[in-house]
C-alpha positions in Angstrom: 0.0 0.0 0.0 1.5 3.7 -0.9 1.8 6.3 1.4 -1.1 8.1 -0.3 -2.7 5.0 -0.7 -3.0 4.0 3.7 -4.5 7.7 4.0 -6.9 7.9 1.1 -10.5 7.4 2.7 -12.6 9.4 5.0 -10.9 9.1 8.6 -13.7 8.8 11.5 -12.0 9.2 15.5 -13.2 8.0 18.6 -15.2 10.6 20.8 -13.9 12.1 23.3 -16.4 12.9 26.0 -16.4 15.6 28.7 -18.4 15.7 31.7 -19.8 19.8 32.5 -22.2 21.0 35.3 -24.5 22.2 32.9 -24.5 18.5 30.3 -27.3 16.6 29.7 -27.7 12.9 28.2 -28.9 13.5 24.4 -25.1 12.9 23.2 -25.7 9.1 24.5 -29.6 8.6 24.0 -29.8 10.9 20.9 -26.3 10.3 19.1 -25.6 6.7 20.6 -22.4 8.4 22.2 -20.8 5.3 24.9 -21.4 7.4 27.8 -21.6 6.0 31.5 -22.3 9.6 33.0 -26.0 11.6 33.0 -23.9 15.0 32.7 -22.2 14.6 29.4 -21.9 18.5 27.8 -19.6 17.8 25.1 -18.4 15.6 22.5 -15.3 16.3 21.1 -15.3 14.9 17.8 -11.6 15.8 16.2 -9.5 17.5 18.2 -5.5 18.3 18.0 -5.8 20.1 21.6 -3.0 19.1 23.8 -4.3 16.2 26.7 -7.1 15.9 24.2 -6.4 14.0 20.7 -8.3 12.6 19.1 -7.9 8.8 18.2 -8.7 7.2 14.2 -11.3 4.5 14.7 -11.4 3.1 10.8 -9.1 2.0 8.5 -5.3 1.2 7.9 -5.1 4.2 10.2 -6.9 2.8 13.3 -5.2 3.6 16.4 -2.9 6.5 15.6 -3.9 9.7 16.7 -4.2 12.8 14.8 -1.0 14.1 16.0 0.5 11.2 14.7 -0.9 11.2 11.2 -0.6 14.6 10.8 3.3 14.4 11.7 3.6 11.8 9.0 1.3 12.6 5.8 1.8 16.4 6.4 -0.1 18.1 2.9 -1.4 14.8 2.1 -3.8 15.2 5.0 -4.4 18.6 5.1 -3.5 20.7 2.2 -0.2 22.3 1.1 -1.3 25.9 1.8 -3.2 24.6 5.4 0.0 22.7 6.4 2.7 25.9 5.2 0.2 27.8 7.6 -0.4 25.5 10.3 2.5 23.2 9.9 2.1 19.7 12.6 -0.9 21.8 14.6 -4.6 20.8 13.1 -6.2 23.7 12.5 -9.6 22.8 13.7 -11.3 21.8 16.8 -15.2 20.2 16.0 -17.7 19.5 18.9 -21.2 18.4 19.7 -22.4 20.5 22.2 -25.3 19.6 24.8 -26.4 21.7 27.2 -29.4 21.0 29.4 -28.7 23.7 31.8 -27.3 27.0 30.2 -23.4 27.4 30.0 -21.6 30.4 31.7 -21.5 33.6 30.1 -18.0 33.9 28.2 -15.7 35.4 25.7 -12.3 34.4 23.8 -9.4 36.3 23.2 -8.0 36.9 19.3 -5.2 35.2 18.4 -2.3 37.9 19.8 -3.9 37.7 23.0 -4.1 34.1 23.1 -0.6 34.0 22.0 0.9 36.5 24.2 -0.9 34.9 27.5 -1.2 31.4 27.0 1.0 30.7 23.8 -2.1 29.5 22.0 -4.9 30.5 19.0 -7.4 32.5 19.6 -10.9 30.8 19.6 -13.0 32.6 16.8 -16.1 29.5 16.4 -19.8 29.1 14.7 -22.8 27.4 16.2 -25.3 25.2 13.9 -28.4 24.4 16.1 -29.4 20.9 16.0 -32.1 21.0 18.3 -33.8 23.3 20.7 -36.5 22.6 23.8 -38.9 25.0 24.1 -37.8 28.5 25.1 -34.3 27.7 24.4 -31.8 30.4 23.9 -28.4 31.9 23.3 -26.8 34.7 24.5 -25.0 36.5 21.8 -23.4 40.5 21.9 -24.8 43.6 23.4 -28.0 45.0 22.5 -26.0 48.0 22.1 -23.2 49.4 22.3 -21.3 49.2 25.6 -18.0 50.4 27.0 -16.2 48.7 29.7 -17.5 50.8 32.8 -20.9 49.9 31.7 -20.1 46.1 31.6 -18.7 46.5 35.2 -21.5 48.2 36.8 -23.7 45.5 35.3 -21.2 42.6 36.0 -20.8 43.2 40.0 -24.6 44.3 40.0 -25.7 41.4 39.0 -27.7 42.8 36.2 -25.5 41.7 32.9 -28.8 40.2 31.0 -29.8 44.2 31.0 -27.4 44.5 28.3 -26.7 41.2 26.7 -28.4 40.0 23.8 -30.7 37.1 24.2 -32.4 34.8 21.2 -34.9 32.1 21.2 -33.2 29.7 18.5 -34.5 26.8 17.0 -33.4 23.8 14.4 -31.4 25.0 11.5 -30.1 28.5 13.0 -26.5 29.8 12.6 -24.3 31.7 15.0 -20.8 33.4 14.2 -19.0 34.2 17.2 -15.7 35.7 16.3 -13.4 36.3 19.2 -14.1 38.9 21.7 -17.8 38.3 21.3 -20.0 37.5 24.9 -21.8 34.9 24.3 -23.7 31.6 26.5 -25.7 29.0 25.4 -28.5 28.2 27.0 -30.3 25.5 28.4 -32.2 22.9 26.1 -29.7 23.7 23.1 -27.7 21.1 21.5 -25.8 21.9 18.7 -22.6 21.4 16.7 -19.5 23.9 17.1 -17.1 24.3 14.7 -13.9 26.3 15.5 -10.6 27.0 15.8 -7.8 24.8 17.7 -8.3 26.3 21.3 -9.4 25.3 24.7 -9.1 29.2 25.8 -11.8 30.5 27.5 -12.6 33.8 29.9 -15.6 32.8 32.5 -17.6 36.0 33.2 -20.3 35.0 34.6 -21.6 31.3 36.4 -24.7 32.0 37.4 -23.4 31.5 40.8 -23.7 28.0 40.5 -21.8 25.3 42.8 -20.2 22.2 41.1 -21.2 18.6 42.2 -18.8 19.0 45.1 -19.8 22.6 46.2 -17.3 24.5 44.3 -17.3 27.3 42.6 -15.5 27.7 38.9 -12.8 30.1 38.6 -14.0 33.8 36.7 -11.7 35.3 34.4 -12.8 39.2 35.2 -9.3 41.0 34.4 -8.4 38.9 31.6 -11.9 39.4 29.8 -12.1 43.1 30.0 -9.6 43.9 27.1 -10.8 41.0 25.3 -14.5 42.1 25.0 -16.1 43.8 22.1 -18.2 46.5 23.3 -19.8 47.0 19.9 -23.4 45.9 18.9 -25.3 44.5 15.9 -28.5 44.6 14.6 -28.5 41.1 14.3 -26.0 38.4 15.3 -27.9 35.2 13.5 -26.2 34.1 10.0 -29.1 33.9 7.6 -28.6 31.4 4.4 -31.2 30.1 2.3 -31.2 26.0 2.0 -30.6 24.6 -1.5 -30.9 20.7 -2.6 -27.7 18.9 -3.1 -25.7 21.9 -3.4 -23.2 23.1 -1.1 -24.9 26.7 0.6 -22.2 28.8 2.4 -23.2 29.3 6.0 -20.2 30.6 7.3 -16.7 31.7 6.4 -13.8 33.4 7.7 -10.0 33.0 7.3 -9.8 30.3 10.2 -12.5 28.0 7.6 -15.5 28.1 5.5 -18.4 26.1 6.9 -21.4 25.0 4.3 -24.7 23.6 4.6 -25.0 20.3 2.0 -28.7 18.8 1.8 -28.8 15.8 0.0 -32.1 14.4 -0.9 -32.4 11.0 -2.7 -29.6 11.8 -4.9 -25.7 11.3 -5.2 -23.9 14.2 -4.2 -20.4 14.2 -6.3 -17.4 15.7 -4.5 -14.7 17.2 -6.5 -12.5 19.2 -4.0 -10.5 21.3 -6.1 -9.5 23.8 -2.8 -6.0 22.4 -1.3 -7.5 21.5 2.3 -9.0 18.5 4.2 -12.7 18.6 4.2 -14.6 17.7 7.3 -18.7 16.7 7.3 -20.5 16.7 10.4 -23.8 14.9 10.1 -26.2 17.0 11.7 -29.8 14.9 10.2 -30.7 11.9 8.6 -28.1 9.3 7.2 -25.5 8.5 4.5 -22.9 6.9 2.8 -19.5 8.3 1.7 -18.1 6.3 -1.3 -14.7 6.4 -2.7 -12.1 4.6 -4.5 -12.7 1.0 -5.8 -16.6 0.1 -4.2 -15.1 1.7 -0.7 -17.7 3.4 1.5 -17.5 4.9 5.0 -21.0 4.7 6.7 -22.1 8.4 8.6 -25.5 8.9 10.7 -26.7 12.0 13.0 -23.8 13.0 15.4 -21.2 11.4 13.5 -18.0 13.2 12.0 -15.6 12.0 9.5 -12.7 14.0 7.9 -11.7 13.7 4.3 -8.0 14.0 3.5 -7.0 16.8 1.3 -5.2 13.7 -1.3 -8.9 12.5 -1.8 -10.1 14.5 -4.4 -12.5 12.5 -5.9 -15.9 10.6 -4.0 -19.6 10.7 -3.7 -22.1 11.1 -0.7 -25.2 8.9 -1.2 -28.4 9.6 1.6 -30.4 6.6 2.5 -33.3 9.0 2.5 -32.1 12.4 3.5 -29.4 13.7 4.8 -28.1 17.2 6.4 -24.6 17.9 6.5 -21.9 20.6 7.3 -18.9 20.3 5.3 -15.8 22.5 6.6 -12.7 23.3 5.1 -10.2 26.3 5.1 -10.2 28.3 1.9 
């Protein structure tokens, strides 16, 4: 077998499963994610975070993490242009997201101050919602503008929700949150996150809340007040009109491009011609990715698999239909 040969095929890795105060159990009951716990908040579905990598579950590659891959098929995985940028660091950090009580209210630093303080990326992301209960919400930006003696009044008053941005979401709706935006999702949501190779995040607010064992989680109060943006929008949700069996751009940004890919009945033929990977994050319904010689890779709701940028050439079948993100860096 070639060396372009043992990595061309869509790649799926083993979950990696976090317990959070505020998780819920629809990443076991509603994505058949093998977890023992009732308060799973997150699935981390391919990760290059340090203490947190994600492991190949298929194929020659099964067993060696992405790390490990990465290290050895450099461009072939990823892209010439993607590994000149990011050299043996993946880019990308793609979750499922559960949250049956709301999350804390937080922000991320940009890259320089993510570089300067913790030797890290920034975390700029995007939300697809994949479900919402009743009533459930996000907190996005300000409703306007702010400056930061305003945000501190409100912030040891008690009273931030006076000036936040709150919106009732439902299946289907798209968030951008670049860094430096406030932001909390709320209880009820579940959703899929997309963004970029991070686990920095300033705590602003925790509803006063206790952990299982009575303890509070640290707030990051100094470190968030220069990394907040004080200005407002009219309107924070992306808006996108769904098209069959055509790729329809959500999202995009210099850290990737996110699209929406609906397939309905039909064969859905891929010819990457961008130098990336491509990653598709089944968000509904079913499907089968086929490649070379017969080969397929199976995919159903809550699944993620990652194409390697050498595999130009393959098909996505639905068994009836099937929603997708595909995610790549332009």
């Amino acid at each position: 077998m070639t060396t372009a040969n043992k990595i061309s095929y869509p790649i799926k890795f083993q979950p990696i499963l976090k317990e959070k105060v505020w998780g819920g159990n629809k990443l076991a009951t509603r994505f058949n994610k093998k977890a023992t716990k009732d308060n799973i908040g997150e699935s981390w579905e391919i990760s290059d975070v340090d203490g947190d990598v994600s492991v190949v579950s298929n194929g020659p590659l099964i067993g060696k993490t992405l790390t490990e891959i990465l290290a050895e098929y450099k461009e072939l995985l990823v892209g010439k242009h993607v590994y000149e940028h990011f050299e043996n660091k993946f880019p990308l950090l793609i979750k499922f997201i559960d949250a049956k009580k709301p999350l804390s209210i937080q922000v991320h630093p940009n890259n320089e101050l993510a570089q300067e303080r913790h030797n890290s990326f920034g975390k700029t992301e995007m939300w697809y919602i994949m479900d919402a209960e009743q009533n459930g919400n996000l907190i996005v930006g300000f409703q306007k503008d702010a400056n930061q003696e305003e945000y501190l009044e409100h912030l040891n008053n008690k009273t931030l929700m006076n000036i936040l941005n709150e919106d009732e979401v439902q299946e289907g709706d798209v968030y951008f949150i670049p860094t430096g935006r406030v932001h909390a999702i709320g209880g009820g949501v579940l959703l899929a996150e997309i963004q970029q190779t991070s686990d920095i995040t300033y705590r602003i607010y925790d509803w006063d809340r206790p952990d299982q064992y009575g303890n509070y989680r640290e707030l990051h109060t100094d470190l968030a007040l220069d990394a907040i943006d004080y200005k407002a929008e009219t309107s924070y949700k992306s808006s996108y009109e769904t098209k069959e069996n055509t790729p329809t751009e959500l999202v995009s940004c210099e850290y990737f491009t996110t699209n929406q890919l609906v397939i309905n009945q039909d064969t859905y033929q891929a010819n990457h011609l961008q130098d990336s990977f491509v990653i598709y994050i089944c968000v509904s319904g079913s499907c089968s990715i086929h490649y070379e010689n017969g080969s397929k890779v199976d995919m159903a709701v809550g699944q993620t698999v990652l194409i390697p940028a050498v595999l130009k050439s393959y098909s996505i079948e639905a068994k009836s239909e099937a929603k997708l993100l595909e995610v790549y860096i332009k």
